[in-house]
C-alpha positions in Angstrom: 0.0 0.0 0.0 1.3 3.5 -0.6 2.9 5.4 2.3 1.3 8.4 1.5 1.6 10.9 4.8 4.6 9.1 6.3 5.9 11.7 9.1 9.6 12.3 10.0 9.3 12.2 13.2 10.0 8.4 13.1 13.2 9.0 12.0 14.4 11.0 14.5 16.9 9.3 16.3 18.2 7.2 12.7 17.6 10.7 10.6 20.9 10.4 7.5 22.9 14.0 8.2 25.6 15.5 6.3 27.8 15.9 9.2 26.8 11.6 9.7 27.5 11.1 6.5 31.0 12.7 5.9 31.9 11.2 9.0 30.9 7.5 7.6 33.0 8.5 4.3 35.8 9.6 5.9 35.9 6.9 8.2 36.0 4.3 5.1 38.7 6.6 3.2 40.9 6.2 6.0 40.2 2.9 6.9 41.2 2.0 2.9 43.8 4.5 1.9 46.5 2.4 0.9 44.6 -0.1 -1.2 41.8 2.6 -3.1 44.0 5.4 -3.5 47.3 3.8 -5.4 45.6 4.1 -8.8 43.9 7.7 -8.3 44.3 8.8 -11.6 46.0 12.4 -11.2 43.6 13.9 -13.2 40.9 13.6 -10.5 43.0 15.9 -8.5 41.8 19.0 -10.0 41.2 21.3 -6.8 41.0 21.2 -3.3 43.7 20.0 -0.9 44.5 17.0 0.7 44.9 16.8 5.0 48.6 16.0 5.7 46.5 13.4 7.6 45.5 12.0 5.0 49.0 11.4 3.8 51.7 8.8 4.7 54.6 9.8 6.5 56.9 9.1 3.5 55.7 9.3 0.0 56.8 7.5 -2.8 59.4 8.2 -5.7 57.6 10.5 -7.9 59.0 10.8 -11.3 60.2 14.4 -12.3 59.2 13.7 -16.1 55.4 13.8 -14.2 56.4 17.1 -12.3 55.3 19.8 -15.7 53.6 23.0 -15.3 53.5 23.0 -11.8 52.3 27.1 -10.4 54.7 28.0 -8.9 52.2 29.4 -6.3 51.7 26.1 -5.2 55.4 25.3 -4.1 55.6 26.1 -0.6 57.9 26.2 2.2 61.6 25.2 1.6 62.9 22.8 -0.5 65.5 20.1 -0.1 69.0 20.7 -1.0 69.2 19.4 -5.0 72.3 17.8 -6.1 74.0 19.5 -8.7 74.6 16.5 -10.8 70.9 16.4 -11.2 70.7 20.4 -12.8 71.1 19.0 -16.7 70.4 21.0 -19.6 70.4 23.9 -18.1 70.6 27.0 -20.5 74.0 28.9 -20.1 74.1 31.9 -18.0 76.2 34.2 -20.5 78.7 34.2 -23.9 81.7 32.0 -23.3 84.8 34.7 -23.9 86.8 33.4 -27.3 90.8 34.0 -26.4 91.1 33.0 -30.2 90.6 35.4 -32.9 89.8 33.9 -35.9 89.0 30.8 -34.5 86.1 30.5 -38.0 88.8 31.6 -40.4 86.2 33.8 -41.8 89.3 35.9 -42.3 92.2 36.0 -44.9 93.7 39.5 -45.7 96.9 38.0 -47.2 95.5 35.5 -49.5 95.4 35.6 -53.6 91.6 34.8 -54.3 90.7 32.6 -56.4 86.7 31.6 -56.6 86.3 33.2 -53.5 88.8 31.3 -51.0 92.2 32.7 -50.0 95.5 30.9 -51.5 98.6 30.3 -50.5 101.4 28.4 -51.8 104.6 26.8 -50.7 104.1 27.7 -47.5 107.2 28.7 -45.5 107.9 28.4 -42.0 106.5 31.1 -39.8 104.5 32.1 -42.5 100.7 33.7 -41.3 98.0 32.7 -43.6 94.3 33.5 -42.6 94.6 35.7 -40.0 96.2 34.8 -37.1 97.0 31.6 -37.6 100.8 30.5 -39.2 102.8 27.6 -40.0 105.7 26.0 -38.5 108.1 23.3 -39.9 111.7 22.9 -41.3 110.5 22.4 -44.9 110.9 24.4 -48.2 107.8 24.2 -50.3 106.1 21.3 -49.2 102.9 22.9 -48.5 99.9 24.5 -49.5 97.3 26.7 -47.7 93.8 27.8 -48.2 90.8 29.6 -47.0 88.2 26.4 -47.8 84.4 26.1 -48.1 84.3 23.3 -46.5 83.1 23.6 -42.9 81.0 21.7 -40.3 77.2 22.7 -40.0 77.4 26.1 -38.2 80.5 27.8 -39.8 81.3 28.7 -43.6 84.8 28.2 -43.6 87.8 25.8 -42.6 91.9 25.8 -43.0 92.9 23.6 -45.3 96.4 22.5 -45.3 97.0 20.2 -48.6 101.0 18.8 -49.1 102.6 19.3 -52.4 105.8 17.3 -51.9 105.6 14.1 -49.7 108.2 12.8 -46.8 107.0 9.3 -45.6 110.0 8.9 -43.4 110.1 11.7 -40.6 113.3 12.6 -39.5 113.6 12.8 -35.3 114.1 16.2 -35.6 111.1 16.3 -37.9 107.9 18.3 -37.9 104.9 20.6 -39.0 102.6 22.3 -36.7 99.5 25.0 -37.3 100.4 27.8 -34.5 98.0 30.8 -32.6 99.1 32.7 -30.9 97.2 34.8 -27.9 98.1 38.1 -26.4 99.1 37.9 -22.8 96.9 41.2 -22.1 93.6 39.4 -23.2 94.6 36.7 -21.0 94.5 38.2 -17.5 91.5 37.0 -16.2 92.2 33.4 -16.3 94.9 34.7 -12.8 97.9 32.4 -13.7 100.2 32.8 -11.5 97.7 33.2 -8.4 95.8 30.6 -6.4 92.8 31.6 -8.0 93.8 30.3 -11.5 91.2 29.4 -13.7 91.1 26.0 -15.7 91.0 26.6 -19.4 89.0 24.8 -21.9 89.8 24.1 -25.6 87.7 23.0 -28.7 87.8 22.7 -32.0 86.5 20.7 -35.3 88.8 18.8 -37.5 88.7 16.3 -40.6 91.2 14.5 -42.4 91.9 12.2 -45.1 94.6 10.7 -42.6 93.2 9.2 -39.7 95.1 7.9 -36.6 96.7 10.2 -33.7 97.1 13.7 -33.7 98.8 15.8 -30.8 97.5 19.2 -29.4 99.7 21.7 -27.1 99.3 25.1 -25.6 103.0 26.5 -24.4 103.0 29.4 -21.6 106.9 31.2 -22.1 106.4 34.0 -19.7 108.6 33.3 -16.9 108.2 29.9 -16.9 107.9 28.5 -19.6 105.5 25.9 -18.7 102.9 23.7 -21.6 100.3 21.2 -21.2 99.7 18.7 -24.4 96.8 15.8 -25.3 96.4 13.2 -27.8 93.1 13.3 -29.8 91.9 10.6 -32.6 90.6 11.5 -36.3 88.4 8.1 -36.4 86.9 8.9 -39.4 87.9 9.5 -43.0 86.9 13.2 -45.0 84.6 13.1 -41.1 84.3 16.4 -39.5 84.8 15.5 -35.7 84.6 18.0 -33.0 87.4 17.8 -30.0 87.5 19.3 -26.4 89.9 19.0 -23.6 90.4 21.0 -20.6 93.2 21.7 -18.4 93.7 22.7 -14.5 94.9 26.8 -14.6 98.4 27.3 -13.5 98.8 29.1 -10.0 102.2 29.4 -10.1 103.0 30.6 -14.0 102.1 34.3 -14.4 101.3 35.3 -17.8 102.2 39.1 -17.9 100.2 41.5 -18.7 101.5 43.1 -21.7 101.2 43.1 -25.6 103.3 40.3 -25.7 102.6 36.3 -26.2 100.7 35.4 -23.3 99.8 31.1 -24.6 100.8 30.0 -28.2 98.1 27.1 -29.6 100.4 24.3 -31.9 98.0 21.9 -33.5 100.7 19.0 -34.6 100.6 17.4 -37.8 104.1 15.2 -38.0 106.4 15.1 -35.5 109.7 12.8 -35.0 111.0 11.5 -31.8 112.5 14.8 -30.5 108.9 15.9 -30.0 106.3 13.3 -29.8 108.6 10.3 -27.8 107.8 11.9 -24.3 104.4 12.1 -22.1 101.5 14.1 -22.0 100.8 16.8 -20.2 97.5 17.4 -18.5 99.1 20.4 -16.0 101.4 23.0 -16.6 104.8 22.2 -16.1 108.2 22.9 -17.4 108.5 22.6 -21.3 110.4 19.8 -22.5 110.5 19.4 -26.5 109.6 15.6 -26.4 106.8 16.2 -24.3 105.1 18.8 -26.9 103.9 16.5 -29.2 103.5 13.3 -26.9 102.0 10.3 -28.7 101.4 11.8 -32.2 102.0 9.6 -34.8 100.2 10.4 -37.7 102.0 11.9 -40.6 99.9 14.3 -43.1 103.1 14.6 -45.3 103.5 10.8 -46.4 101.1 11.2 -49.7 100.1 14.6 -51.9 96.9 13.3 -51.3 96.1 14.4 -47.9 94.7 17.2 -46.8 93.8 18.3 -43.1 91.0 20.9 -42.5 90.1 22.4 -38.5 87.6 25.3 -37.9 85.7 26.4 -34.6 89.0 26.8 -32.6 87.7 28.0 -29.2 89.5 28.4 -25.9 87.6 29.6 -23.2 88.4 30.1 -19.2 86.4 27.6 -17.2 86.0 23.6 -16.7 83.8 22.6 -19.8 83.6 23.2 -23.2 80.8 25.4 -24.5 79.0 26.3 -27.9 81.3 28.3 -30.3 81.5 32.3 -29.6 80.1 34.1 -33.4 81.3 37.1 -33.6 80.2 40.2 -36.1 82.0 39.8 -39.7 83.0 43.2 -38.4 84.4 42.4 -34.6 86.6 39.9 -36.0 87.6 42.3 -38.8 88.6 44.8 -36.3 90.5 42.2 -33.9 92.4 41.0 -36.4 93.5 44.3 -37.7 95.1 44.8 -34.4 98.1 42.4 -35.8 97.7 42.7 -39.7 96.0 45.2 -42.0 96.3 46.2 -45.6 96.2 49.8 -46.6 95.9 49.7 -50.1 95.7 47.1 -52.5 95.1 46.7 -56.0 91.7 45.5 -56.6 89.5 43.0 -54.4 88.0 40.2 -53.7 84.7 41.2 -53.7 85.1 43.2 -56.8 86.4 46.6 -57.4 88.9 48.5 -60.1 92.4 47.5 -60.5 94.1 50.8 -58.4 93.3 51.6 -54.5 94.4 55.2 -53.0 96.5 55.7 -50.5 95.9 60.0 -50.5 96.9 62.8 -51.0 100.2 64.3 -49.4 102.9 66.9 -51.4 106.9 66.1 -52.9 109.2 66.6 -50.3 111.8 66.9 -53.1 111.8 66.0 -56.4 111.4 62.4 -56.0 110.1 61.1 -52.5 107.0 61.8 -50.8 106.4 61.2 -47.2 102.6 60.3 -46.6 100.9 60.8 -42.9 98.7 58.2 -42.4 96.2 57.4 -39.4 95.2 53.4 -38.9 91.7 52.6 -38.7 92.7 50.3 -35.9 95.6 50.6 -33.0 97.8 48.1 -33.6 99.5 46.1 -31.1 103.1 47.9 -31.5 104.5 50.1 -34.3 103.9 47.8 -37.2 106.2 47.2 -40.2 105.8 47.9 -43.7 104.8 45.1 -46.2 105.0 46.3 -49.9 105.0 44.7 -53.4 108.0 45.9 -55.1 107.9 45.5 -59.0 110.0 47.2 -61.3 109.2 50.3 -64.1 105.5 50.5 -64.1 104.7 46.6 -63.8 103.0 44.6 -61.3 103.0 45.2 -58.2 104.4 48.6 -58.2 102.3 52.0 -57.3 102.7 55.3 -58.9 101.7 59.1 -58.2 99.1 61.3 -60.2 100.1 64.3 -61.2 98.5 65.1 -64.3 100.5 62.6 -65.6 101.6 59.3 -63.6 104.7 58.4 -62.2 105.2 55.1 -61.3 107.8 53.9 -58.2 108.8 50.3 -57.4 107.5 50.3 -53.5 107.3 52.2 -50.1 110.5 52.3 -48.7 109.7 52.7 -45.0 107.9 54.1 -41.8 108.8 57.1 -40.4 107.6 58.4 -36.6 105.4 55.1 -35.9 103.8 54.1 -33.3 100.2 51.9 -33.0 98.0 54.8 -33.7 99.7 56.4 -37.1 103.2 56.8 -39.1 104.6 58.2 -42.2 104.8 56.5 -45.3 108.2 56.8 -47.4 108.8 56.1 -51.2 112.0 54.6 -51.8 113.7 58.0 -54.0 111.9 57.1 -57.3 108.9 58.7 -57.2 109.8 61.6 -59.4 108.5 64.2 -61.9 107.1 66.4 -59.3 108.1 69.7 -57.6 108.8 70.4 -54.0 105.2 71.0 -52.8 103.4 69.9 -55.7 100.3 68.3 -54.3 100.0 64.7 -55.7 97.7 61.2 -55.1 99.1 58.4 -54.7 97.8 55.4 -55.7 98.4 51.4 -56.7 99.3 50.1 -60.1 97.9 46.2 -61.3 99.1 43.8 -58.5 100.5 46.0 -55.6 100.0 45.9 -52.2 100.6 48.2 -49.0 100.3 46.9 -45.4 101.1 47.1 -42.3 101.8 44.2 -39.8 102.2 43.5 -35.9 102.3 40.3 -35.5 102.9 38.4 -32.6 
């Protein structure tokens, strides 16, 4: 039958509450946490909060590949200490400082063009090629040089070293080494010499036709002449490869502060037993010639057919190697000036007629001309002058306008030099003018002016 006027007042005592009811719930949470709450699906916890009651007194590994988009606003309190070794991939806090200048050989100011790339043959020794970086050996005309397009993904170009006359057998006293060197002024903050020295870190990207061993060494002369050296492997064939080694700073060497060589970089490519039969250094310590090139054995001159390429060079202060400094086409123009620049130059690379002007200036007498001139630059010291010398009005010879030209054979010296500006000389041949005649003077096919400060 229905219960159609059933009153409430039955129920009294037995009435369901909220406040009963929440208790009875909470009662059967906690009697059943550990077995009904290890699969709550995460997405369930969409607001709210949890009692630390609730919780157990240690929870479980949680993964931190779970841990995303987390508001910050609900992190509270103070956090454990985090190990280090667990911060990975963190983004770097500034720009690594490049000692090396060059280090893309985006730069060639010496080179004959051809296509585009900077040549050079037969090499000699101490001979600079793309900027700031020469050759050493004890060789004639064994090798060649270039500014090459082939680079790793990131840069544009590479030094390419290619061998023109082959040795197979190297001699003990042997060898042939790319060098860079670095000016002890920019080197100052890595504190040499003090407890505080800095560790220093080296890369670079190579590739070869010649695989095998290949030795690396930075030499410190000031004072003590001190060098550290490491082996490194081209595994690969035609396989650009990037290296990296680090080394512990030097407390007790003190590179000096001055415009002088503070480290010099030799990247060795043969070497006989009076440089490669000692041991590696991974500190500073005295030089010793056998030690410099410890465990190379490769030897890039033993066919005409090898080649060796390297790009990227970066040496950095600090413990680890990190991503290659770019600099502006125009920074690294600039730095590199500081060593080496050309002041006039017939024609160029990227195009242009076949004279260049140095100015205008007046005869002194009747056949020289003394030329002011201002660098664009400071140079490291009072630079020398570098000028083609040809002979009449042929290659490589300039000439002065004066209504009609006058060629002379080349610039005969500075005069009152110093890094900021000096005075050009002609060598006595520049005549057909009069004393104060006002005259330009300017390149004919082939010549070159420059200036250089190399270290």
């Amino acid at each position: 039958m229905a219960l159609t006027k059933l009153s409430t007042d039955g129920f009294k005592d037995d009435s369901v509450t909220d406040a009963k009811l929440a208790n009875a719930i909470n009662s059967a949470v906690a009697a059943n946490t550990a077995k009904d709450l290890t699969a709550l699906s995460a997405s369930n916890l969409t607001s709210g909060t949890i009692p630390d009651a609730r919780l157990p007194a240690t929870l479980p590994a949680i993964s931190g590949a779970n841990l995303t988009n987390v508001p910050a606003a609900n992190i509270t309190g103070t956090l454990p200490a985090i190990s280090g070794a667990n911060l990975t991939n963190l983004p770097a806090s500034g720009t690594a400082t490049n000692f090396v200048v060059n280090g893309a050989m985006n730069l060639s100011q010496r080179g004959q063009y051809d296509g585009g790339q900077a040549t050079y043959e037969d090499v000699a020794n101490n001979e600079i090629t793309l900027d700031r970086f020469g050759l050493i050996h004890p060789y004639s005309t064994n090798f060649d040089v270039s500014q090459s397009n082939n680079a790793p993904h990131g840069f544009a170009k590479s030094y390419r070293l290619d061998i023109n006359t082959a040795d197979t057998s190297i001699g003990s006293g042997q060898y042939v080494a790319i060098r860079h060197r670095i000016e002890g002024q920019n080197l100052q903050s890595l504190a040499f010499g003090t407890s505080s020295a800095k560790s220093i870190s080296l890369s670079f990207y190579v590739r070869s036709n010649v695989t095998g061993t290949y030795a690396v060494n930075i030499q410190q002369t000031d004072n003590s002449s001190k060098h550290v050296s490491a082996t490194y492997t081209i595994s690969s064939a035609d396989t650009w490869e990037k290296k990296t080694f680090t080394f512990a700073g030097d407390t007790s060497g003190v590179i000096n502060n001055d415009t002088g060589t503070g480290l010099t970089i030799l990247w060795w490519l043969a070497a006989g037993s009076v440089y490669n039969s000692g041991t590696s250094r991974s500190t500073f310590t005295a030089h010793a010639d056998a030690d410099a090139a410890a465990g190379h054995t490769a030897n890039i001159l033993h066919s005409t057919s090898n080649n060796f390429h390297i790009t990227g060079i970066q040496l950095e202060a600090g413990d680890s190697c990190t991503d290659f400094q770019h600099k502006l086409i125009s920074q690294e123009l600039a730095e590199c000036m500081r060593y080496y620049q050309i002041v006039i130059m017939s024609g160029h690379p990227n195009g242009g007629g076949q004279t260049g002007g140095l100015g205008g200036t007046m005869y002194s007498n009747g056949s020289s001309i003394y030329c002011p001139y201002r660098f664009p630059v400071e140079m490291r010291a009072e630079p020398t002058v570098n000028s083609t010398n040809g002979t009449g009005s042929g290659s490589g010879t300039f000439r002065t306008r004066l209504g009609n030209n006058h060629s002379f054979n080349n610039f005969s010296g500075f005069n009152d030099g110093n890094p900021q500006s000096g005075t050009f000389i002609t060598n006595g041949n520049a005549g057909g003018g009069n004393v104060g005649d006002y005259v330009w003077i300017e390149t004919n096919s082939g010549a070159k002016l420059a200036l250089n400060a190399e270290l």
